[in-house]
Each structure stands twice: as C-alpha cells, then as structure tokens.
C-alpha positions in Angstrom: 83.3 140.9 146.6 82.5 143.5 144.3 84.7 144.8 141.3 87.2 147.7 141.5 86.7 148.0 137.4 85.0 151.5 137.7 84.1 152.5 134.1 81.7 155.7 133.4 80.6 156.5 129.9 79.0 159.7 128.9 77.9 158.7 124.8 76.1 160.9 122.4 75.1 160.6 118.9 77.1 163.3 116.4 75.8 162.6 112.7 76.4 158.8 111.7 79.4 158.3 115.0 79.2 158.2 118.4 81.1 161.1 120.6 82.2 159.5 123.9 84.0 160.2 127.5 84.9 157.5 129.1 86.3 157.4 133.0 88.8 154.9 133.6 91.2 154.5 136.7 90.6 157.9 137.9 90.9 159.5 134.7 88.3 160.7 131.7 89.6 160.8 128.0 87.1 161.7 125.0 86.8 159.5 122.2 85.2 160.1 118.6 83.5 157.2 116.6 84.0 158.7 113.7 81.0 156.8 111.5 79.2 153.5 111.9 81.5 150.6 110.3 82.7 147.8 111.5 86.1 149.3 111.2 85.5 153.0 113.0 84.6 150.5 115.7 87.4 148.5 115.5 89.6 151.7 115.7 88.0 153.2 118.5 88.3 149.6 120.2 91.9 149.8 119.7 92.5 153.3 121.3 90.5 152.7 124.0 93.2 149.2 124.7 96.4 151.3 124.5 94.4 154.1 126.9 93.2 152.0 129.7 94.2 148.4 128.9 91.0 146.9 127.5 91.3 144.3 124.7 92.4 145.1 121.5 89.8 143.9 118.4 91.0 140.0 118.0 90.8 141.3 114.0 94.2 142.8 114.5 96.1 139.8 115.9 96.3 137.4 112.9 96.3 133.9 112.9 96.4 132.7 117.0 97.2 128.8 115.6 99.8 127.6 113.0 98.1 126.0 110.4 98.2 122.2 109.6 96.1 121.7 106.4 98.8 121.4 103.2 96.4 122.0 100.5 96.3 124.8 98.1 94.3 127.7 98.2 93.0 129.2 94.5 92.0 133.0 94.9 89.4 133.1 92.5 87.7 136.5 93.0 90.2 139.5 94.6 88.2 142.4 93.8 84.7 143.5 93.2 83.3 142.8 89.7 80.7 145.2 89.6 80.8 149.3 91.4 77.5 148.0 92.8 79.6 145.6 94.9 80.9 147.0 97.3 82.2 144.4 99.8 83.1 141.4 97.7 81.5 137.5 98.1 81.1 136.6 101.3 79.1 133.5 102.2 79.9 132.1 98.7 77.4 129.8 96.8 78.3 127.8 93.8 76.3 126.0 91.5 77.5 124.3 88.9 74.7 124.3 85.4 74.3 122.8 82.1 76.1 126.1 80.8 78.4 126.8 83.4 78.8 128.4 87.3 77.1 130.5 89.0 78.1 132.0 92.0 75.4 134.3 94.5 76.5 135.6 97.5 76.1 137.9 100.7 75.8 142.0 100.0 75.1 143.2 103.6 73.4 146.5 103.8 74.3 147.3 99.9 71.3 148.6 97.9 71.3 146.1 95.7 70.9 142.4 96.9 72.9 139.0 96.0 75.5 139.6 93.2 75.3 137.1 90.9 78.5 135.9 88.8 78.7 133.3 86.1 82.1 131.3 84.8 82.5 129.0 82.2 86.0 127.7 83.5 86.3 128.9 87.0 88.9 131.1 86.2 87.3 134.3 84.4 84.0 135.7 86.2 81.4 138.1 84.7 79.1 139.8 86.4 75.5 139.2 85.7 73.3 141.2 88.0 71.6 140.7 91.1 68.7 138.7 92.8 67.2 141.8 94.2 68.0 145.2 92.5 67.6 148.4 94.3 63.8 148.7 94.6 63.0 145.2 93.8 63.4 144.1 97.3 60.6 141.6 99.0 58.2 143.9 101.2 58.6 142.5 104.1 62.4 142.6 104.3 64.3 145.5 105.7 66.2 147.4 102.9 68.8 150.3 102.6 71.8 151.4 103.7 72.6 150.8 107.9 69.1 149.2 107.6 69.2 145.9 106.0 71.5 143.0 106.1 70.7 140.1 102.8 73.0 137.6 103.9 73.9 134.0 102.8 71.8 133.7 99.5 72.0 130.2 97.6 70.8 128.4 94.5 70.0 125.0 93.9 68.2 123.1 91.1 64.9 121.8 91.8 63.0 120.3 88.9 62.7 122.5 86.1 62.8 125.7 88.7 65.9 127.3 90.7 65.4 128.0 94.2 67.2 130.5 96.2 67.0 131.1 100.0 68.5 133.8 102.3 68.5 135.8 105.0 67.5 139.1 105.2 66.1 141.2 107.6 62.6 141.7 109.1 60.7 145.0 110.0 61.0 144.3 113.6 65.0 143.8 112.8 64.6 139.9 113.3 66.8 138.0 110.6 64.9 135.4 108.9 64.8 132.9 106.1 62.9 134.2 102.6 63.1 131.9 99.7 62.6 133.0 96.1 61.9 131.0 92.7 63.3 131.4 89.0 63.3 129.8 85.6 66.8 130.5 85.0 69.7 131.6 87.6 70.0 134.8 86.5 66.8 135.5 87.2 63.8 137.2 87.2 62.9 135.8 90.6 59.9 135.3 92.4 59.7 135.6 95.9 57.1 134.3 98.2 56.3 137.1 99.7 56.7 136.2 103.4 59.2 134.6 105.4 60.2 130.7 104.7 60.7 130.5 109.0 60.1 134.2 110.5 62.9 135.1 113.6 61.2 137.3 115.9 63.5 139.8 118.1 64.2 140.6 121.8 64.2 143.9 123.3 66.7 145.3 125.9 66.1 143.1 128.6 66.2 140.1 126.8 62.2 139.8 126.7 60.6 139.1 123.7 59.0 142.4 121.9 55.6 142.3 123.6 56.8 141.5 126.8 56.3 138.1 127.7 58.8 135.5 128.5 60.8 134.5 126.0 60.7 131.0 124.4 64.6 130.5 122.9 64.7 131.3 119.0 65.8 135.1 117.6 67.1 134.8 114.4 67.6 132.2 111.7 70.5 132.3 109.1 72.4 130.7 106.6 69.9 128.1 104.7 70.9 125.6 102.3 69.2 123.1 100.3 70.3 120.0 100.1 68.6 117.3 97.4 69.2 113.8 97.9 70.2 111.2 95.3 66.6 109.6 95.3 65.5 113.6 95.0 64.2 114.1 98.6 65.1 117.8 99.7 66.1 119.5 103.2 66.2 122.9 104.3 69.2 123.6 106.4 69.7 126.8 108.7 70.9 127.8 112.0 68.9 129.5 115.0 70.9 133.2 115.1 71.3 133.4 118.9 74.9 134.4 119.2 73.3 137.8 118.8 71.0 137.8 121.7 73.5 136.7 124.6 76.2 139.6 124.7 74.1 142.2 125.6 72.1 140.8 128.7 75.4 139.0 129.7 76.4 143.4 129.7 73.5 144.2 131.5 74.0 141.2 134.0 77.6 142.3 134.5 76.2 146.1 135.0 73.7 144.6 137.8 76.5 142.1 139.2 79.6 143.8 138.9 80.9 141.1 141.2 80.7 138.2 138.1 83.7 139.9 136.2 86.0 138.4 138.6 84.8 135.2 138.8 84.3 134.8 134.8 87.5 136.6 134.1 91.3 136.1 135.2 92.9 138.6 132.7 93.2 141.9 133.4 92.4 143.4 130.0 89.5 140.9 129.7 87.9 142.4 133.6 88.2 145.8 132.2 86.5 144.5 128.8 83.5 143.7 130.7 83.7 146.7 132.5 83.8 148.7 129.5 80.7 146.4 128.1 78.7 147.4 131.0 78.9 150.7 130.9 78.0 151.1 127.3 75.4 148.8 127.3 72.9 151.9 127.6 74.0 153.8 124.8 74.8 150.7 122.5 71.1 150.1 122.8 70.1 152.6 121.1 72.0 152.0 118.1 71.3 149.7 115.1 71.5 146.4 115.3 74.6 145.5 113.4 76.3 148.4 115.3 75.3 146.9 118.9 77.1 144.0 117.9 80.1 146.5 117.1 79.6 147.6 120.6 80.0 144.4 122.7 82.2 142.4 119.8 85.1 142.8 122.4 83.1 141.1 125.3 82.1 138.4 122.6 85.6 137.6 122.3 86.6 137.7 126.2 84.1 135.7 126.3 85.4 133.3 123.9 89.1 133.3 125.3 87.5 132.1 128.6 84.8 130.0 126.8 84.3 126.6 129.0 85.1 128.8 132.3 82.1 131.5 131.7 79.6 129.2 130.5 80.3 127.0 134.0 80.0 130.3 136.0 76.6 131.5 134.2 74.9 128.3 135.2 74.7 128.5 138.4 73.3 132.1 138.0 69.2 131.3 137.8 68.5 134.6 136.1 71.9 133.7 133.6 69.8 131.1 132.1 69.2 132.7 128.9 72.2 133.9 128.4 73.4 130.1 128.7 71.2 128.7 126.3 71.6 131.4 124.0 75.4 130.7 123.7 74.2 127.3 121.5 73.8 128.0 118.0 72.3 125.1 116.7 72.3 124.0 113.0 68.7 122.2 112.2 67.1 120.2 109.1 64.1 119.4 108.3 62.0 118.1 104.6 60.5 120.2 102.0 57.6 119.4 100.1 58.1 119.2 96.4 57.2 122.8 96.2 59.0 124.0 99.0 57.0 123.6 102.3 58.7 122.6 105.3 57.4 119.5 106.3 57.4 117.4 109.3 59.5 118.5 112.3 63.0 119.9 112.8 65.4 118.1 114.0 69.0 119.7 115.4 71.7 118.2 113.2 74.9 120.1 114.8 75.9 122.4 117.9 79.2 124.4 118.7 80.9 121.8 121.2 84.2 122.1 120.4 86.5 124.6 121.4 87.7 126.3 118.2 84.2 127.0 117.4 83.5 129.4 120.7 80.1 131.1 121.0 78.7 129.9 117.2 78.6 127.4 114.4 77.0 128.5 111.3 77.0 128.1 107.1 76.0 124.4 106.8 76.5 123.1 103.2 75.9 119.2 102.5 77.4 116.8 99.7 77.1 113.7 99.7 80.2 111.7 98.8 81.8 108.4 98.6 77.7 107.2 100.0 78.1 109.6 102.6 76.7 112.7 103.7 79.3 115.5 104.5 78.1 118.9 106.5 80.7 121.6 106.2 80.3 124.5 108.3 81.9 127.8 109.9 82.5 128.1 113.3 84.0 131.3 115.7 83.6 135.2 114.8 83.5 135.8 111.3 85.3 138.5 111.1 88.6 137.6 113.5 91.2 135.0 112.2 89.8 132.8 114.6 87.2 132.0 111.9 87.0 128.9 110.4 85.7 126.0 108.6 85.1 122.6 110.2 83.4 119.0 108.9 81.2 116.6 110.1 79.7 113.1 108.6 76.8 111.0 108.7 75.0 108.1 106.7 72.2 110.0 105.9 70.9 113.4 105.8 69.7 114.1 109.2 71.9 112.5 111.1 73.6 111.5 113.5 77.2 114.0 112.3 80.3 112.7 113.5 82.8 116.3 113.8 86.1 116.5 113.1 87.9 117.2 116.2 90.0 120.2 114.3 88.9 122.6 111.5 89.4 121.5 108.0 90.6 125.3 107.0 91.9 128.0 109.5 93.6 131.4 109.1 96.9 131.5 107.1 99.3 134.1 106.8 98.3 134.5 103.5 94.8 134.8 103.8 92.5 134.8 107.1 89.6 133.6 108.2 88.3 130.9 105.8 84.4 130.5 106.0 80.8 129.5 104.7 81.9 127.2 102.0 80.1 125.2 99.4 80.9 122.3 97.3 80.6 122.2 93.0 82.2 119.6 91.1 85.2 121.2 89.2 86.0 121.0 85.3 87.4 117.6 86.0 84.3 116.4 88.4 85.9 116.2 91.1 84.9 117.9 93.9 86.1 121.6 95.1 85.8 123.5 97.9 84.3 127.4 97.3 84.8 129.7 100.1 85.4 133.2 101.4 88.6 134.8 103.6 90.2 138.2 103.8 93.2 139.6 102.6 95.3 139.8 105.9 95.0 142.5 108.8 91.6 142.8 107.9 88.0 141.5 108.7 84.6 142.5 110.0 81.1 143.8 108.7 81.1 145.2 104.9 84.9 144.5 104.8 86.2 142.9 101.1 85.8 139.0 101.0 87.9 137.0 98.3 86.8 133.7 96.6 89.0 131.3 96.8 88.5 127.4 96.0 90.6 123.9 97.5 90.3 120.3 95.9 89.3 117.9 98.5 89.8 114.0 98.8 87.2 111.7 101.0 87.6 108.3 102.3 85.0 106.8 104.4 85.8 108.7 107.9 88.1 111.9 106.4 87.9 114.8 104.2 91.2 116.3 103.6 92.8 119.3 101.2 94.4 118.3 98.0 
C-alpha cells in the first residue's frame, strides 16, 4: 500500500530564514521563514495547517487536560531582571545558604551563561551576574548566539566548595555535562576544563560521526546533585535521545512512505509526516536547535499516537534505533569526594507513562519524611502538555515508585510547569521552585516565569498545599 500524501518541498536559505514552496494536493504555495526562532517556526507551522491541513504547533492549543492539583501557584519572577537576560529562568535551581537564595538557571544561546539571582525572603530578587560571562565560556563548550545552548545549570553545597553542573554544548554539537567549582555562589568559578560525561552526536543517517554503528547514547542533560544525610553524593542526568529519533523516523517515512498509514489514523497527523519527510533534506542542514524546529510537529504526532507508533516501529528491523531512542532514561551514579564519578550507572527512571510521551527529564531529589523523592518533567517542553511528575524510593538509587498522574500540569493561568527543585522556605518547610509560561506561549528562548508551591508528604504521596 503506498501513501497518496504527496508532499514536494523546494527550501532555500535567505539570510537567518528559510524561503520555501511546498506542493500539496495538486497545488504549490511559497512560504517565508522569516528568521530562526522557535516562534517563526511555529508561525510558519501554523500557516502551513490552515493551507493544506497539517497540524497546527500543539503550543497554540492550551491546556489538553483539566487540572486536578488545588495548590497555589506563587509567581516569583515575571520579567527578566537583568537586559542580559533575555528569556527568563527556565530550568530553575534553588539553593537555599547561610545568607540567603540563590537561584541559577538556563540562558539558551544568550552570550552570557547562567543568570544568577539572590533573595533574602523569596519575594524581592536581585540580580547578581552570571556563571559564565560573555568570553568567559569553558573552551570546549560551544558559545554564541544560534550556536550554543547552556542549559539546566545547578548549585549545591559540597564541603566548603559550591559545585555547579550543566549542560552545554560540545564542538561536534553533542550536549554534555561540564561541572564547575567556586568558593562562594556568586562566583568566580572554576571549571574543569573538559566534560563531566562527553555526548557524542549522530550524523544524518543516524550513524555515529565516523561512521560506525552506533552504540545508543547522544546527549546528556539536566544533572543534579544530590548529597545524602550521611554526606554520600550522586550525579543525576538523563541520556538526551529524544533528539536523535525524529529525524530518521523522517527519513524512514521518506524511504517507506507506506508506514504513515499504518502509524497514523488522523488525517492531519498522515500529512504531518508527509510534510516531515519531505523537509528532512533541507532541515539537515540547519542548526541543531532549528532541526528540532523542523520536525517538532512530527514529534508531537508522534506523541498523540504514542503506544500505537512505538508497536508499529518494532517490528520494522531497520526501525530499531528509532525505538530505543524514544526512552530517555534518567541515571545516577556516586561521586568521589571531589567530584569523580565512581562506580557504575545505574537507570533510576524511564518515560512509561502516557502523559510523559517521547521524554522524561529535570530529575531533582529530596529526601523527606526518610524518603527519597525524584521529581521530574516529562512531554515537550515547550507545549502545555509539559509537566511535572514524582516518584519515591527508600534510598537514592532505587527502586522509584511513579505517581500514576503528574503532580503539576498546565493551568489556564500559567502553562507548562517544569524542571523543578526543592529549598526549604522561610518557615522550613519545603517548597517547590519551578518554571511555566505566561499562556499562548512556549518554545525555545521564549520568557519562563518562577513560580514556587508548598508541598506536604506522607509516606506514599506528595501533594500541593
């Protein structure tokens, strides 16, 4: 059976966007990308729906589920503190000190790295510079505007030192984990120089850069440390593959055109891969945040048709990659008392449920009530299917028990919740620190709020105050 989606692309670069005709159902229509953001993609996306009846960006539809959690939501931060700031504090780290709390948090491609805000009462914020100021960057990260990404920075007391780990971007555009040390949270900070755990990339084919078949790993984001009453540590991060599926599942599409009706039912979701297929060329060429811009609306037809796609790939031999790339675990492992890994890995959490589609990510531990609590993100950060989810164990590595429904999800009055941490509060009980956006927006270098919830733990449950 093969598919009567016939989609034709002619794309060509024009200064930072993309100029485009695109043949659908007989007819051609030209399209401008008019720069390289998340949002000129989302716009383009959206044209391209009401044209030939495609999906529309998932960023536009607002909350898909009513919201059961009755707790209160505290906007902290709603605007950027410093005009070196220019997309607000995602990923949000807190850590409360001696002399107060300081907050670092994800910049993106800005030219200055990790904000980093201080708060005596958790009401007024001041900020206080950044980890990495323009030209102060670690050599072997990728830096600058459309090139690098510093993502998902966070502190934590060790000793008489403060260690921060992140992600940032390699040379060979892998994301990896770098680690830096300081006498004080505001820095100067010292960074090792290399990699804490090196990512390497894929090319176009799904290989790994020098050709030889790939063992399953890309990426690694979002690290946390987590110190243990009896001061053992653990690094925390999760293997980044949710970036190397969508574009061979593209390709494999383009070579079988026949798969979009058996992983598909919906109409606009067929012509979605269609559309994913035939761009695939072009969108390779582009950077690597922007090929994710590219196939973001075959991510999320994926998504829709989650347990019914990943059933179909398996029987496909050469599908396998694709298939194990749509697990994103979350693993932990011992550091030394100067910041070594140590001993091996183990996988602490994997996207299983449903509301967390094609990732999990942002692990943050506390332990409470003699328990160890992992709260993490799951689905497309920048759609209002975002959100945050919980799991507990009886000791740091395991075995994590999930809730079965995510502890915070969009609201009406703010959307997508994610990547929290945990700091005691004036009163020492423990508070919730996380991004979300103001509504009918989301997506790459897009503003991110900080807002903060009290929480309450028994033994089995952590709920919203």
């Amino acid at each position: 059976m093969k598919s009567n989606q016939q989609i034709v692309v002619d794309a060509v670069a024009e200064g930072d966007g993309v100029r485009l005709s695109i043949t659908a159902d007989g007819r051609t229509r030209e399209y401008t990308i008019a720069g390289s953001s998340h949002a000129d993609y989302q716009a383009f996306f959206s044209r391209l729906a009401d044209d030939i009846g495609s999906r529309a960006p998932h960023v536009f539809d607002g909350p898909g589920v009513e919201t059961t959690d009755s707790g209160v939501w505290k906007p902290l931060i709603t605007q950027n503190l410093s005009p070196l700031t220019s997309a607000g504090y995602g990923d949000p780290a807190v850590l409360k000190t001696d002399e107060g709390y300081y907050l670092v948090a994800t910049s993106n491609d800005a030219p200055d790295a990790f904000p980093i805000l201080f708060s005596a009462d958790l009401e007024h914020w001041e900020h206080k510079g950044f980890v990495f100021a323009e030209g102060h960057a670690p050599e072997w990260t990728a830096h600058g505007r459309h090139v690098g990404d510093y993502w998902a920075p966070e502190m934590a007391r060790v000793g008489d030192e403060y260690w921060l780990v992140y992600t940032a971007r390699q040379h060979n555009n892998a994301l990896a984990i770098g680690m830096a040390k300081s006498n004080h949270p505001e820095g100067p900070w010292r960074d090792l120089g290399r990699p804490l755990i090196a990512g390497f990339a894929y090319n176009t084919t799904g290989m790994t850069q020098d050709g030889t078949q790939p063992v399953m790993s890309g990426g690694v984001i979002d690290s946390h440390i987590f110190i243990d009453r009896n001061g053992d540590r653990y690094l925390y991060w999760k293997r980044d593959t949710n970036g190397v599926w969508p574009r061979p599942l593209a390709g494999l599409i383009g070579k079988r055109p026949e798969l979009i009706e058996q992983l598909f039912s919906a109409p606009a979701d067929r012509k979605t891969a269609a559309v994913a297929a035939a761009l695939l060329p072009f969108a390779q060429t582009r950077r690597p945040m922007e090929r994710f811009f590219f196939m973001q609306p075959l991510i999320e037809a994926v998504i829709d048709n989650w347990r019914h796609v990943k059933a179909t790939l398996a029987s496909y031999p050469d599908a396998s990659l694709i298939c194990e790339a749509m697990s994103t675990p979350i693993y932990a492992q011992r550091m030394s008392e100067t910041g070594e890994l140590v001993g091996d890995k183990t996988v602490v959490l994997v996207n299983d449920l449903d509301w967390e589609g094609h990732l999990i990510e942002g692990p943050w531990v506390t332990l409470q009530e003699n328990r160890y609590w992992l709260f993490y993100a799951g689905n497309d950060f920048g759609t209002p299917a975002y959100g945050i989810g919980v799991a507990v164990a009886d000791h740091p590595l395991g075995p994590y028990e999930k809730q079965p429904e995510p502890l915070l999800r969009s609201r009406p009055d703010w959307w997508a919740p994610g990547h929290a941490s945990v700091a005691s509060g004036l009163d020492g009980k423990p508070q919730l620190f996380f991004h979300a956006f103001f509504p009918n927006t989301g997506g790459y270098n897009t503003f991110r709020a900080l807002l903060t919830a009290e929480l309450t733990f028994d033994h089995k449950k952590v709920s919203l105050k």
